[in-house]
Biopython code that builds the backbone (N, CA, C, O; Angstrom):
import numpy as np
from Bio.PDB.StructureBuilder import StructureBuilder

atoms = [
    (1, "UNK", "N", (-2.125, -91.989, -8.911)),
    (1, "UNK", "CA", (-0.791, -92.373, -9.294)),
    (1, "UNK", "C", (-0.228, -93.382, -8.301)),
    (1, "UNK", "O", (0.334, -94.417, -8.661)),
    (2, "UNK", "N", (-0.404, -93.033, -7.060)),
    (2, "UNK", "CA", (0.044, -93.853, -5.938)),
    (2, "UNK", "C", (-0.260, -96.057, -6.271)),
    (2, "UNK", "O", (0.448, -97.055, -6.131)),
    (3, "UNK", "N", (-1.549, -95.813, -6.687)),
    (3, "UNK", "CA", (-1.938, -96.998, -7.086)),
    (3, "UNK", "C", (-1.496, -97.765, -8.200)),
    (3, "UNK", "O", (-1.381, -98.988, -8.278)),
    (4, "UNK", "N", (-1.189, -96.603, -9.333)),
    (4, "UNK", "CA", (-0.844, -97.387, -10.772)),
    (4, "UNK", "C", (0.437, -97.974, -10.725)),
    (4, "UNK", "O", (0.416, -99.145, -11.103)),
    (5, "UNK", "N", (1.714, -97.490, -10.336)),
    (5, "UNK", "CA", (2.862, -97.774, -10.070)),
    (5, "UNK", "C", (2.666, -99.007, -9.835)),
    (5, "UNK", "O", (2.916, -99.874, -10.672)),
    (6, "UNK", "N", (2.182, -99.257, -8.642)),
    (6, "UNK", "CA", (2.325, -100.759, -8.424)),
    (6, "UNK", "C", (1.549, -102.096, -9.323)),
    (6, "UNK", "O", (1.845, -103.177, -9.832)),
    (7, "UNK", "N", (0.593, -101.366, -9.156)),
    (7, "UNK", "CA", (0.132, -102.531, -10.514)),
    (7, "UNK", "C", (0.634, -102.662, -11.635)),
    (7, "UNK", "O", (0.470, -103.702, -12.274)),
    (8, "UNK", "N", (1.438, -101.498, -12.159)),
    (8, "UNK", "CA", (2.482, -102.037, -13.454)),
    (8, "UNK", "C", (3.612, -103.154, -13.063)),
    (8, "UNK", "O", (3.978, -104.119, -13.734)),
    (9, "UNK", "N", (4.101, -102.681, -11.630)),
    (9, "UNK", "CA", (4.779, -103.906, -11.179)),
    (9, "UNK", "C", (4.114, -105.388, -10.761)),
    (9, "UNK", "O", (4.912, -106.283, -10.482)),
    (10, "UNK", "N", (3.240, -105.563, -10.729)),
    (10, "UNK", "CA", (2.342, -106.881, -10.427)),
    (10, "UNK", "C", (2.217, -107.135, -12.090)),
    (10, "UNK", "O", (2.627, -108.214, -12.516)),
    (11, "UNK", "N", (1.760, -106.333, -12.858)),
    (11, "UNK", "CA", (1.646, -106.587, -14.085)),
    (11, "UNK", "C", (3.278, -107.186, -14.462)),
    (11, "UNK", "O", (3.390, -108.412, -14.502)),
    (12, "UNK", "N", (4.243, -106.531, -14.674)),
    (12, "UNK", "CA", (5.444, -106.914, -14.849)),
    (12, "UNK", "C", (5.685, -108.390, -14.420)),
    (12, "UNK", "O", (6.099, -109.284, -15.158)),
    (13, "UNK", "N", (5.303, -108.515, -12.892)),
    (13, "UNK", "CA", (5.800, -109.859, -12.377)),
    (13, "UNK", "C", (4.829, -111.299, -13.050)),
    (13, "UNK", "O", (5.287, -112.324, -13.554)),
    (14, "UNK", "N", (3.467, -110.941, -12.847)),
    (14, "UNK", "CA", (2.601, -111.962, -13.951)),
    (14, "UNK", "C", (2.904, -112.233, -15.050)),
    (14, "UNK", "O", (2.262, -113.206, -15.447)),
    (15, "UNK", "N", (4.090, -111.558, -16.290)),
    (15, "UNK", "CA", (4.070, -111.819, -17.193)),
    (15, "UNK", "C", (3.447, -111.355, -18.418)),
    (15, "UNK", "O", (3.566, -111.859, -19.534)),
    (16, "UNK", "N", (2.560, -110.022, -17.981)),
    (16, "UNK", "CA", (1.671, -109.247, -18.818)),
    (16, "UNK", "C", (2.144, -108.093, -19.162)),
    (16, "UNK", "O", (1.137, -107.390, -19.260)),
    (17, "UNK", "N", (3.358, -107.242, -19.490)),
    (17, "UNK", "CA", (3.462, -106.682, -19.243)),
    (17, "UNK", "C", (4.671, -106.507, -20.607)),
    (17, "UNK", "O", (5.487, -107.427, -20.543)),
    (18, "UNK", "N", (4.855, -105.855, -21.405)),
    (18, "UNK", "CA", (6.072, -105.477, -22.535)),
    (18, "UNK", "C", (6.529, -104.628, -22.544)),
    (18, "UNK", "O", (5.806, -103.677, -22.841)),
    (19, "UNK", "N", (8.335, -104.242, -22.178)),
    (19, "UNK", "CA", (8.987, -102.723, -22.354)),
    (19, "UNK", "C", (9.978, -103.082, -23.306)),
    (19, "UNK", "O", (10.532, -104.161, -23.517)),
    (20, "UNK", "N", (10.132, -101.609, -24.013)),
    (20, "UNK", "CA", (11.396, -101.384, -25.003)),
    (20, "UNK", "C", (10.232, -101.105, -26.228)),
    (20, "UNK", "O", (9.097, -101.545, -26.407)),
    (21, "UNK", "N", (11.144, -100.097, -27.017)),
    (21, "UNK", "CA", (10.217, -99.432, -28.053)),
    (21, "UNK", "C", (9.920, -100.579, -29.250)),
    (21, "UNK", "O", (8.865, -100.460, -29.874)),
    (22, "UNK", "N", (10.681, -101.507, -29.528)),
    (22, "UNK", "CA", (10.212, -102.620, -30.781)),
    (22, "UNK", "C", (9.573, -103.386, -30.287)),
    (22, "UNK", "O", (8.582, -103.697, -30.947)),
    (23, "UNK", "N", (9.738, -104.056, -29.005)),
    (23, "UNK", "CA", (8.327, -105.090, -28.641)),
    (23, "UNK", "C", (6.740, -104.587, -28.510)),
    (23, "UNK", "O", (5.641, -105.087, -28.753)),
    (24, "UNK", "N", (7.377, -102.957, -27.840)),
    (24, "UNK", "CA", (5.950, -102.123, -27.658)),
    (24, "UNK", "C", (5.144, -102.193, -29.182)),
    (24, "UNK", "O", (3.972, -102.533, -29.342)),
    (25, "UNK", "N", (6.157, -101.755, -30.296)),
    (25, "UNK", "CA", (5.598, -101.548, -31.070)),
    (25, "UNK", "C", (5.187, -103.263, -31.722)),
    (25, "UNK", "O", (3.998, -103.388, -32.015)),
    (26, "UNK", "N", (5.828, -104.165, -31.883)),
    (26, "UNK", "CA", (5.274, -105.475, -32.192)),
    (26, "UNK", "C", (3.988, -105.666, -31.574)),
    (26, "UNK", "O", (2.984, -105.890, -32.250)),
    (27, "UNK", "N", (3.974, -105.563, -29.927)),
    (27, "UNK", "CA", (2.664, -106.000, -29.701)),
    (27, "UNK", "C", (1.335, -105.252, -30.019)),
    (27, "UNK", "O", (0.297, -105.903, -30.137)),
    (28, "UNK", "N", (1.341, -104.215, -30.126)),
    (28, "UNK", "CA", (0.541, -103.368, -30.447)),
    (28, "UNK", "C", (0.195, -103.858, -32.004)),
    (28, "UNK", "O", (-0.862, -104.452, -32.216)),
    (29, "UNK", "N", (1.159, -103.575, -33.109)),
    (29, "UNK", "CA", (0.702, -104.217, -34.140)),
    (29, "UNK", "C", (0.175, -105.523, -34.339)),
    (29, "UNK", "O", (-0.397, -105.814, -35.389)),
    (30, "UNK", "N", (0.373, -106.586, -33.110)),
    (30, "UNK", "CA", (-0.296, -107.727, -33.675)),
    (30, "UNK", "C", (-1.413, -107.928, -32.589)),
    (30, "UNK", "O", (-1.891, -109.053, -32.445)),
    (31, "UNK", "N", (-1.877, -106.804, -31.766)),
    (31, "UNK", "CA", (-3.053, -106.397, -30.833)),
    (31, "UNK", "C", (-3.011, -106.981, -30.259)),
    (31, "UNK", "O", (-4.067, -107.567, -30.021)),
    (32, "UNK", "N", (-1.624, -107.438, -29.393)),
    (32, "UNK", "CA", (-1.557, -107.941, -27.976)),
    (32, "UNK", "C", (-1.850, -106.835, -26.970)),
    (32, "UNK", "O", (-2.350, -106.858, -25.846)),
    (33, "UNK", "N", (-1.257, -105.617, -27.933)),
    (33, "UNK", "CA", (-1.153, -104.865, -26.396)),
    (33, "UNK", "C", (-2.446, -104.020, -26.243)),
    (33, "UNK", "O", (-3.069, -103.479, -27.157)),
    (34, "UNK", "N", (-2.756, -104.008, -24.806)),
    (34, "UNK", "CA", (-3.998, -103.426, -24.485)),
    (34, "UNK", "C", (-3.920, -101.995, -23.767)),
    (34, "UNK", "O", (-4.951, -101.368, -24.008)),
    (35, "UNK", "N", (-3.220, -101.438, -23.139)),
    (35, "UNK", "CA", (-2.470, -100.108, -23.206)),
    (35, "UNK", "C", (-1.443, -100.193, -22.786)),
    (35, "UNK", "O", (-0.837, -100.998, -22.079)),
    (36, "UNK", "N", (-1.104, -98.655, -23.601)),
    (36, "UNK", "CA", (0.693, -98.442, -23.882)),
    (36, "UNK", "C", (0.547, -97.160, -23.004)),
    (36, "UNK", "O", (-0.361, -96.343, -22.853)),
    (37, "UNK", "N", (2.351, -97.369, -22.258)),
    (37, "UNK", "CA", (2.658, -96.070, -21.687)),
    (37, "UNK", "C", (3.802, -95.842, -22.421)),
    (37, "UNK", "O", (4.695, -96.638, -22.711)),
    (38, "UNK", "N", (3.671, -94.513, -22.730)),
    (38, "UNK", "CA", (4.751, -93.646, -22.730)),
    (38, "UNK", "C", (5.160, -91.921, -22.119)),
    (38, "UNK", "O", (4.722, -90.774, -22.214)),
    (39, "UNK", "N", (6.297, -92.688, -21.459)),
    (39, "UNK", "CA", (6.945, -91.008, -20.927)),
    (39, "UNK", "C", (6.842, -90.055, -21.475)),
    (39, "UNK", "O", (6.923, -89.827, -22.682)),
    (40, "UNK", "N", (6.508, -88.912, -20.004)),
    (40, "UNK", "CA", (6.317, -87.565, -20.435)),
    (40, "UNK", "C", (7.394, -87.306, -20.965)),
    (40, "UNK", "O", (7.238, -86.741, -22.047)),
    (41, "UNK", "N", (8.838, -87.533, -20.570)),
    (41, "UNK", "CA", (9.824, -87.245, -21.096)),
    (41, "UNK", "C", (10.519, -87.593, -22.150)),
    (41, "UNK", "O", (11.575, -87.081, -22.519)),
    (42, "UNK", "N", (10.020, -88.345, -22.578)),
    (42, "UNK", "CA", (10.488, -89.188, -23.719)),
    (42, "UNK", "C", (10.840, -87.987, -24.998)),
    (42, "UNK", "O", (10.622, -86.792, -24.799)),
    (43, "UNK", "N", (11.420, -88.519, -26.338)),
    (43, "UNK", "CA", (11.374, -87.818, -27.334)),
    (43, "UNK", "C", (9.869, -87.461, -28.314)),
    (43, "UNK", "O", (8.989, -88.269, -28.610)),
    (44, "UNK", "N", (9.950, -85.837, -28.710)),
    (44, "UNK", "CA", (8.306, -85.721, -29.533)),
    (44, "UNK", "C", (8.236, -86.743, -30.481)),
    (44, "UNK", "O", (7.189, -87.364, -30.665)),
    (45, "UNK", "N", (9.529, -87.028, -31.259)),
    (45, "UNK", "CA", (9.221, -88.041, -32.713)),
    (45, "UNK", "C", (8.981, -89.718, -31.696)),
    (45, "UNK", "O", (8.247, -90.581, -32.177)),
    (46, "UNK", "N", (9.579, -89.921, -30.543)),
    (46, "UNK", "CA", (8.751, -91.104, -29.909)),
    (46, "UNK", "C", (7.279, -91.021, -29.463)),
    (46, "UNK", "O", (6.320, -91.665, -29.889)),
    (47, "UNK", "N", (7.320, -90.158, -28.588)),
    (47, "UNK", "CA", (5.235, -89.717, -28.296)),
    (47, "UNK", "C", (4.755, -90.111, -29.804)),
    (47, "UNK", "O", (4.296, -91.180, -30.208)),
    (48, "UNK", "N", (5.018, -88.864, -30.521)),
    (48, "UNK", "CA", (4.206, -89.188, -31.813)),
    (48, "UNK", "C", (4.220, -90.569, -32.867)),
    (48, "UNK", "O", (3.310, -90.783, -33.668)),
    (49, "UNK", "N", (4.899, -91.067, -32.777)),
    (49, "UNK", "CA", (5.259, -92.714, -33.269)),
    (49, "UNK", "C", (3.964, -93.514, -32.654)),
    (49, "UNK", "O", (2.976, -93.846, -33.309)),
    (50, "UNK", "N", (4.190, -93.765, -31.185)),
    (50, "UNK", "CA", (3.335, -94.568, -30.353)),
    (50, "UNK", "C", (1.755, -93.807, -30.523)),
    (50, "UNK", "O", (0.728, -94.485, -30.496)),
    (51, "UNK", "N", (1.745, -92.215, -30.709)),
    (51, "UNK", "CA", (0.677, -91.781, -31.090)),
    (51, "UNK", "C", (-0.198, -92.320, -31.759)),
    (51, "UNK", "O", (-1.286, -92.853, -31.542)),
    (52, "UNK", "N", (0.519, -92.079, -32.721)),
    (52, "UNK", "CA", (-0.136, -92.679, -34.399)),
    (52, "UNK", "C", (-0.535, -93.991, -34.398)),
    (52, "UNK", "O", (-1.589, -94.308, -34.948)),
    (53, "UNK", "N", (0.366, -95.025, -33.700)),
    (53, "UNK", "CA", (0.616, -95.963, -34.337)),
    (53, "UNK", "C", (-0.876, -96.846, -33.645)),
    (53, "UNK", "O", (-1.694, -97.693, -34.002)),
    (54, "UNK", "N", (-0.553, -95.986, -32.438)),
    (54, "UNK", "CA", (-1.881, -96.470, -30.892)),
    (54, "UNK", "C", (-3.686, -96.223, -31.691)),
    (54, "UNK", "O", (-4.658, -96.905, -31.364)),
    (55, "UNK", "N", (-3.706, -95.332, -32.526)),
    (55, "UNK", "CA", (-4.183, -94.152, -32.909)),
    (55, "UNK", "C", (-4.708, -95.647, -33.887)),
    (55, "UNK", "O", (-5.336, -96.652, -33.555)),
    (56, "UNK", "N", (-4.214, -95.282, -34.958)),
    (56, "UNK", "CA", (-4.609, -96.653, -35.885)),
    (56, "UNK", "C", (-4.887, -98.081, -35.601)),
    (56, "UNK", "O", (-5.440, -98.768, -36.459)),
    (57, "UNK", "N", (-4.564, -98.540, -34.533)),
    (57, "UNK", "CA", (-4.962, -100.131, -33.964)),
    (57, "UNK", "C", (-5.684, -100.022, -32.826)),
    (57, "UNK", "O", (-5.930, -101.046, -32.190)),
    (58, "UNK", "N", (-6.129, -98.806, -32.394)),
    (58, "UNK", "CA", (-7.347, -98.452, -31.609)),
    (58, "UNK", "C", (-6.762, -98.324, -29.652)),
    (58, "UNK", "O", (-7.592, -98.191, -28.752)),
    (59, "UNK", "N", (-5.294, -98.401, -29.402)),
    (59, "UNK", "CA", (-5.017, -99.348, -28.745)),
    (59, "UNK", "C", (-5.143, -97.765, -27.199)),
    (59, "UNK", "O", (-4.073, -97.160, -27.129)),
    (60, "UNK", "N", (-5.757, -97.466, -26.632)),
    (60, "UNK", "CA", (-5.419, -96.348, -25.901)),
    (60, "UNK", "C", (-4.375, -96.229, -24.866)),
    (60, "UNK", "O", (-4.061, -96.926, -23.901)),
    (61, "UNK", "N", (-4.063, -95.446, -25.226)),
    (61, "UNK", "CA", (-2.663, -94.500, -24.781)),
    (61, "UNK", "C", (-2.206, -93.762, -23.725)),
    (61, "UNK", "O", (-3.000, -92.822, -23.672)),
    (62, "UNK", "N", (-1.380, -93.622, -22.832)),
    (62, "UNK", "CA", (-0.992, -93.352, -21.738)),
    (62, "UNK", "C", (-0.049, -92.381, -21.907)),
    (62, "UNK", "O", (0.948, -93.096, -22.012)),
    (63, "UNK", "N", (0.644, -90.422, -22.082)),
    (63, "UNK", "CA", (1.571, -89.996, -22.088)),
    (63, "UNK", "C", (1.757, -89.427, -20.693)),
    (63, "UNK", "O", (1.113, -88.469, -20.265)),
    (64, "UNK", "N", (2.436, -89.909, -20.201)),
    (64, "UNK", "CA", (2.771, -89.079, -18.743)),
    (64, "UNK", "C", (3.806, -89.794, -17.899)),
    (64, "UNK", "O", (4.537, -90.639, -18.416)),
    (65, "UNK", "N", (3.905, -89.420, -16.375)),
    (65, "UNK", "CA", (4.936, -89.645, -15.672)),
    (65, "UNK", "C", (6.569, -89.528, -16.076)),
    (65, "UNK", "O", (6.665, -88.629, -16.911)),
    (66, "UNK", "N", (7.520, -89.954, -15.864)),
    (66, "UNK", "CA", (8.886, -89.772, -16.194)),
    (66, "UNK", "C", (9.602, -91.420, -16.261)),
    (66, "UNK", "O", (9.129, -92.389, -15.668)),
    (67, "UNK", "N", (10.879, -91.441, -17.160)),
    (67, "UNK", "CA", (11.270, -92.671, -17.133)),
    (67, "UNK", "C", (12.172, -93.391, -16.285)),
    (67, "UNK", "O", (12.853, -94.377, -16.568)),
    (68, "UNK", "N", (12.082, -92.745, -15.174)),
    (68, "UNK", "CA", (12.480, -93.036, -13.573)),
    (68, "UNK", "C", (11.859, -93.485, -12.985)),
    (68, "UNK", "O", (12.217, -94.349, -12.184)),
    (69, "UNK", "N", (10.117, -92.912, -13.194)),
    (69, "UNK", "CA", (9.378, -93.318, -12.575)),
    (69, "UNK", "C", (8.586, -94.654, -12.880)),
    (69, "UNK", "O", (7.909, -95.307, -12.087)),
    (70, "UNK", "N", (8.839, -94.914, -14.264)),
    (70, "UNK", "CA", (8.015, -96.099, -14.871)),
    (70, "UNK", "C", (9.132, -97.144, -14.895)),
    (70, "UNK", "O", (8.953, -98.359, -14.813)),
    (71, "UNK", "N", (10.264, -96.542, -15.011)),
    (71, "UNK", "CA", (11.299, -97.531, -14.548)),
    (71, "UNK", "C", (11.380, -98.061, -12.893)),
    (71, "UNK", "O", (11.555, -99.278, -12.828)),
    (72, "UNK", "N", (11.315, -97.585, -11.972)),
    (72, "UNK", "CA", (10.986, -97.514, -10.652)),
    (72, "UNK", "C", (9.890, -98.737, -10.570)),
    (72, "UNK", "O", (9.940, -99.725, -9.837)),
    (73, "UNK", "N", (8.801, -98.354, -11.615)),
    (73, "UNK", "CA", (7.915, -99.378, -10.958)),
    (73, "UNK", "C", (7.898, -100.735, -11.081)),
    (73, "UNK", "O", (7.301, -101.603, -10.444)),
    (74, "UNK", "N", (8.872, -100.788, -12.271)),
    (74, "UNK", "CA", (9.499, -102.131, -12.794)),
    (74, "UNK", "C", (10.833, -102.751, -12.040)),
    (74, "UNK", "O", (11.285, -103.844, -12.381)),
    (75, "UNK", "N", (11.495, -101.864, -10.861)),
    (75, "UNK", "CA", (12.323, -102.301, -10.568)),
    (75, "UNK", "C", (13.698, -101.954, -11.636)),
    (75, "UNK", "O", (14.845, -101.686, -11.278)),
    (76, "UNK", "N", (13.364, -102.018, -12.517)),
    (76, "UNK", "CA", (14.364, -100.825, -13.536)),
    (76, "UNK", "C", (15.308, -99.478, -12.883)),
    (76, "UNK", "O", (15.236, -98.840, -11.833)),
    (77, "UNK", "N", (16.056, -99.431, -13.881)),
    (77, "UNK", "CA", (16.472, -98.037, -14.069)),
    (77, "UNK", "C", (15.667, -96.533, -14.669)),
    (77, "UNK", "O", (15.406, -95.463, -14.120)),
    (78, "UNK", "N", (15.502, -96.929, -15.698)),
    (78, "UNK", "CA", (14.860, -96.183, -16.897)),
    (78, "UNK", "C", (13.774, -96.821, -17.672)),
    (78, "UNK", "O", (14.385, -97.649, -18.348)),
    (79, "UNK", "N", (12.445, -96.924, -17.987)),
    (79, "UNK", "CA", (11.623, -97.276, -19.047)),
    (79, "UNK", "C", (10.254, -95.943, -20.005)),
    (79, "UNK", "O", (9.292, -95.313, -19.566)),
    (80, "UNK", "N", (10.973, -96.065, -21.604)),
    (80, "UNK", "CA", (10.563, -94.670, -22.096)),
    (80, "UNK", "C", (9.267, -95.695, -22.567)),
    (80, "UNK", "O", (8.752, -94.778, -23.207)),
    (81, "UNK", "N", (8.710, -96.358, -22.694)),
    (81, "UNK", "CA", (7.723, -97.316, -23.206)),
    (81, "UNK", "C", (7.201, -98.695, -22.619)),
    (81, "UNK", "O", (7.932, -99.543, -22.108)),
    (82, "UNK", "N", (6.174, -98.766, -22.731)),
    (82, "UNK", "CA", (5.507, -99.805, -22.339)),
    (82, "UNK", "C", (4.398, -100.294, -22.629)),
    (82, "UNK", "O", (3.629, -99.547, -23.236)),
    (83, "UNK", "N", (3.892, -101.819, -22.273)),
    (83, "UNK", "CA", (2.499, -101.897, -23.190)),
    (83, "UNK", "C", (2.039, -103.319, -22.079)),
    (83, "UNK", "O", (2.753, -104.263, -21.740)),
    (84, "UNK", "N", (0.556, -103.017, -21.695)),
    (84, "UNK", "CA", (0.191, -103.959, -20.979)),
    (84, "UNK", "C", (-0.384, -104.828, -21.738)),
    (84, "UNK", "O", (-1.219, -104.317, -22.485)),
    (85, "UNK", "N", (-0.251, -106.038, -21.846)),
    (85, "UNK", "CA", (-1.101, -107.120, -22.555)),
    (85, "UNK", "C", (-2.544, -107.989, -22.160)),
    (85, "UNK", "O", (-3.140, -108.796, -22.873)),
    (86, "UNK", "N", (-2.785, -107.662, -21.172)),
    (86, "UNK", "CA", (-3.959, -108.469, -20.352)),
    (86, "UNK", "C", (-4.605, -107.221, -19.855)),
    (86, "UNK", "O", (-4.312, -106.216, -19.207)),
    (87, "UNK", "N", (-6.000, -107.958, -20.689)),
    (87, "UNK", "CA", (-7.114, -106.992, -20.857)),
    (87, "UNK", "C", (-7.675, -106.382, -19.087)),
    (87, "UNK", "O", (-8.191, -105.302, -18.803)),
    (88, "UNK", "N", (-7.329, -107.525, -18.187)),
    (88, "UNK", "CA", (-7.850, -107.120, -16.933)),
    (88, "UNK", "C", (-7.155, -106.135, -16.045)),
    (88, "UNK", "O", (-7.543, -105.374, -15.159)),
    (89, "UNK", "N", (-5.707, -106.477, -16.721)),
    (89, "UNK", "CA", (-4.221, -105.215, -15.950)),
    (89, "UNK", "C", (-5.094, -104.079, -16.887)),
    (89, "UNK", "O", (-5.814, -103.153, -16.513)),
    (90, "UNK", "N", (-4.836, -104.402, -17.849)),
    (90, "UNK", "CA", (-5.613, -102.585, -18.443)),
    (90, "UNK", "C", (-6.384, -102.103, -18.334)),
    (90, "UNK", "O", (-6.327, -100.874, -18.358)),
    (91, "UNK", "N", (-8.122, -103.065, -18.064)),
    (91, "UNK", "CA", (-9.588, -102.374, -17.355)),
    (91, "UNK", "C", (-9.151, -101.284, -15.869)),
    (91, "UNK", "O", (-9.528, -100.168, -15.511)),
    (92, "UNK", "N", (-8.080, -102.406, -15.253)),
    (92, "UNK", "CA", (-7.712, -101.685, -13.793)),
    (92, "UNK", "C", (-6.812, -100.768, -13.822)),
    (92, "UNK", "O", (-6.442, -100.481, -12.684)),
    (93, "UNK", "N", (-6.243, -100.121, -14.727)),
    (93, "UNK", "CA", (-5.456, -99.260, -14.981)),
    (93, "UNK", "C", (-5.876, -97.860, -15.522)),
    (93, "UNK", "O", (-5.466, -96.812, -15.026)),
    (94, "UNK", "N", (-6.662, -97.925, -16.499)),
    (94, "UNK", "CA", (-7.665, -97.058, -16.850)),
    (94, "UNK", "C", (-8.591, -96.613, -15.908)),
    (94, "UNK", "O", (-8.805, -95.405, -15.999)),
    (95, "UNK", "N", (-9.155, -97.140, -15.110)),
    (95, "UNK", "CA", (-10.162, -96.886, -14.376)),
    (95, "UNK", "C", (-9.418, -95.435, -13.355)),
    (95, "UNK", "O", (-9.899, -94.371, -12.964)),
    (96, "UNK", "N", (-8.503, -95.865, -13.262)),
    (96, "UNK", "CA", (-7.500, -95.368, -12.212)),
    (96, "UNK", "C", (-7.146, -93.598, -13.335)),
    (96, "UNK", "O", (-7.388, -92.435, -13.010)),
    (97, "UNK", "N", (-6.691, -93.999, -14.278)),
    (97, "UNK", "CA", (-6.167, -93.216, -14.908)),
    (97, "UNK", "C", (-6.978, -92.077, -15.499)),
    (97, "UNK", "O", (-6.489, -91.043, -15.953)),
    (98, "UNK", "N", (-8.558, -92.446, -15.432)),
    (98, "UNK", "CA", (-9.633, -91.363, -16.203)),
    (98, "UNK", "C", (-9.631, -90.353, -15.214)),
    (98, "UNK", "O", (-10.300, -89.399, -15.611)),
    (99, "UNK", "N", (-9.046, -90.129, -13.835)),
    (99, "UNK", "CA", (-9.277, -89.588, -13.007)),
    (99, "UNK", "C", (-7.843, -88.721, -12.784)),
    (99, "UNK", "O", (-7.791, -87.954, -11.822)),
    (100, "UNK", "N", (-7.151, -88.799, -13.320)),
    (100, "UNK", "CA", (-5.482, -87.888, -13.266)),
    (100, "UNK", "C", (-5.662, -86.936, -14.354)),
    (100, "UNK", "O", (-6.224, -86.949, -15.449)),
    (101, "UNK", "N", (-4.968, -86.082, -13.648)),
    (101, "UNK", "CA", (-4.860, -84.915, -14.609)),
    (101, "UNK", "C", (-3.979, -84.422, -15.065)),
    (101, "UNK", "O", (-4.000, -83.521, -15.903)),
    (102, "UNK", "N", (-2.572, -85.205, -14.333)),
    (102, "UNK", "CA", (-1.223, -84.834, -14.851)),
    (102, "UNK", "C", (-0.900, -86.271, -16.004)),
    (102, "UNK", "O", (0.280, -86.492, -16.278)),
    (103, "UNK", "N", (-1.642, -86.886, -16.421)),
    (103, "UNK", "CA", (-1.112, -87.783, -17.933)),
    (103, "UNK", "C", (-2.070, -87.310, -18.550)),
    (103, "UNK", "O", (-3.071, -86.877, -17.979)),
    (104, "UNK", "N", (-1.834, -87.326, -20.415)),
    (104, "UNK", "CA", (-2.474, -87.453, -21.513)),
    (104, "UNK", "C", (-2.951, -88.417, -21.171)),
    (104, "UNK", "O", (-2.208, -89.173, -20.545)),
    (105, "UNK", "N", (-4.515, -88.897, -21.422)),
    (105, "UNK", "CA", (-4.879, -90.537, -21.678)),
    (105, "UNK", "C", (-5.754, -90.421, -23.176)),
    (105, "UNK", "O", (-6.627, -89.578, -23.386)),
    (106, "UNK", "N", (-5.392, -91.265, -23.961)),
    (106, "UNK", "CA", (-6.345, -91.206, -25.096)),
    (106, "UNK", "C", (-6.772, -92.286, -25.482)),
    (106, "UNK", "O", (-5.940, -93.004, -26.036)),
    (107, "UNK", "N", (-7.721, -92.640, -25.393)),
    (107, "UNK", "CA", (-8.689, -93.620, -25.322)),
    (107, "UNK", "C", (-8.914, -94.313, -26.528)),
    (107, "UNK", "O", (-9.757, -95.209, -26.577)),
]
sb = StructureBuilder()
sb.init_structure("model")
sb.init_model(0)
sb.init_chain("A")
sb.init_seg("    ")
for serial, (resi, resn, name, xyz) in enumerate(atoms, 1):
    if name == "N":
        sb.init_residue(resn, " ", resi, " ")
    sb.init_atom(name, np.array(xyz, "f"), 0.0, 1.0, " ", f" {name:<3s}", serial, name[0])
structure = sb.get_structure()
């Protein structure tokens, strides 16, 4: 965890990087996005939205941390969603992530 935080923020600052639930969901539908986070805390009918939707465009999925904390890494307040767009922020993100045991990851 220590590691991912920040690379969402390097991701953020490069320009690779999409928050808010309609862009998440735009990019994903037009397979920009290469993985999506969403908060542990978030709402079940949001998890399950990004579920499904991740689920059908193949796009794997991130449920965990809090939206303090994913907001935090953005320099934010709050972020319940997110979606990395560059395939190399997401190889390095995953790699990281097959190894936690406190997020859902679904592949």
């Amino acid at each position: 965890m220590s590691k991912l935080m920040p690379q969402l923020g390097l991701a953020r600052r490069a320009g690779k990087l999409v928050t808010g639930d309609e862009n998440v969901m735009k990019a994903v539908r037009s397979k920009q996005a290469r993985l999506v986070f969403v908060a542990g805390d978030a709402s079940e009918n949001t998890k399950k939205k990004f579920r499904d939707k991740c689920n059908s465009y193949s796009v794997p999925l991130v449920i965990g941390f809090d939206r303090t904390m994913l907001g935090g890494s953005l320099g934010k307040a709050e972020q319940v969603v997110l979606a990395v767009t560059d395939h190399g922020f997401a190889n390095m993100m995953q790699n990281g992530l097959k190894t936690m045991s406190e997020v859902e990851y679904i592949d």
